[in-house]
N, C-alpha and C positions, 0 to 999 in steps of 0.2 A: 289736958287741953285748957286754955281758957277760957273762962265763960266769955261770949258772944253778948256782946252789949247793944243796944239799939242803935247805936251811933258804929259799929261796925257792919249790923246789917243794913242799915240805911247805904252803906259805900258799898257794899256788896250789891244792893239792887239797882244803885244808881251809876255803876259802870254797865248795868245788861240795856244794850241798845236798844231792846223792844219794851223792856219795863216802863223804860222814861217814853219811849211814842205813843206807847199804851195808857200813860201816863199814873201807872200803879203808885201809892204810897204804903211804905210801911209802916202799920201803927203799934204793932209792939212784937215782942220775940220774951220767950221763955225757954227754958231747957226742952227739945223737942217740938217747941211752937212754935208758929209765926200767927201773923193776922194783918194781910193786906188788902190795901181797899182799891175801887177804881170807878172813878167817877163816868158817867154816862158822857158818852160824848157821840155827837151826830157820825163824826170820822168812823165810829165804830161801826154803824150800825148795818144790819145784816137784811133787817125787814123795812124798805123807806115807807112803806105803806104804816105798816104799826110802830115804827121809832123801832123795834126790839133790838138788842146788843148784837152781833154776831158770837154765837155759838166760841168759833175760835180765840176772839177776844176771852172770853168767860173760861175756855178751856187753856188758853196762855194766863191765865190770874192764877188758873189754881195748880197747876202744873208752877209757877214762879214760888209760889205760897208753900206749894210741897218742898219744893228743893231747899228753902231759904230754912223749913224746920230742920230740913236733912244736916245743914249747917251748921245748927245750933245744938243739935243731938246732944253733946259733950262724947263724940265716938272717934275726935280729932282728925275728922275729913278738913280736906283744907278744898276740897273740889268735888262737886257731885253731877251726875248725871242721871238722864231719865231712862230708865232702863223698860219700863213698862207703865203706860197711865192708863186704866178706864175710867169715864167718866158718862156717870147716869144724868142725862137733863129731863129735870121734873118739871120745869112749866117755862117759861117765856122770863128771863126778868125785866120788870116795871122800869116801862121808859120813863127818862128823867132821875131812875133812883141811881145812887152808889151802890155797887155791888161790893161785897166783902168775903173774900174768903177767909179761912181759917184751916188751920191744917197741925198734923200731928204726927211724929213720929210713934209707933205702936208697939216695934221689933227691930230691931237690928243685928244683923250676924257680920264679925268680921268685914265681908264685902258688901254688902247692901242692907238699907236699909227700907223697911215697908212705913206706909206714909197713909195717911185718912185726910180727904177733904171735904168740904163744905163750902158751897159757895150760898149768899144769900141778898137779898136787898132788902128794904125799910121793915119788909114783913119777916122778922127771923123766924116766924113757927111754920112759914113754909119754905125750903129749900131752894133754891134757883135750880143748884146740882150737886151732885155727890161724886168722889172721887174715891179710889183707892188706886196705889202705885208702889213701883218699887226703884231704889236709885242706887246707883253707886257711891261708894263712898273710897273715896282718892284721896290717900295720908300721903303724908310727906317721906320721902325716902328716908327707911333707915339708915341711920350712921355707922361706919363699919365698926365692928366691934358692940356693937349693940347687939343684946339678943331679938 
């Protein structure tokens, strides 16, 4: 497969019609990584008394953040799905901050692979949320005659 560059995962998230509303950016990608961020915005937010993010905002970052590692695997998915996400929310994140998540691939078998997230704001020693999930991973039809 080849290696996944920033400038392919960037058109990868900037065709996902909720990435761009959500207004996610990609800030970098490794073999099994990503690390995307998403600025605080009033549209999002879930609490109008205390600013806080909506829950689902924060739970679509790192669900997007997961799959986009699933990408980069080097396991030659050309397409992935969510097949299972939990995610633990450890505290409120701080209105006005960018949120960041980060995520990893950990295992992968043939059909799916398992994915770790982290989502955080200005404060990374403590966690916004924690994630672990599992995704599909969709290769391109073999060619006949291929084994």
């Amino acid at each position: 497969m080849p290696e996944i560059t920033l400038d392919a995962a960037r058109r990868f998230l900037d065709a996902l019609p909720h990435s761009r509303a959500l207004g996610m950016r990609l800030v970098a990608v490794a073999e099994g990584r990503a690390d995307i961020h998403m600025d605080w915005d009033a549209r999002l937010v879930g609490d109008p008394v205390t600013g806080v993010i909506h829950g689902g905002a924060v739970s679509a970052l790192m669900d997007t953040c997961a799959g986009t590692a699933v990408l980069t695997a080097g396991t030659g998915a050309i397409a992935t799905a969510t097949l299972d996400l939990r995610i633990d929310y450890m505290r409120p994140a701080t209105p006005g901050q960018t949120i960041r998540a980060t995520a990893h691939v950990y295992h992968a078998t043939r059909n799916v692979a398992f994915v770790r997230a982290t989502a955080t704001d200005d404060d990374d020693t403590r966690p916004v949320a924690a994630a672990t999930g599992a995704f599909t991973l969709e290769r391109p039809p073999e060619k006949p005659g291929k084994p």
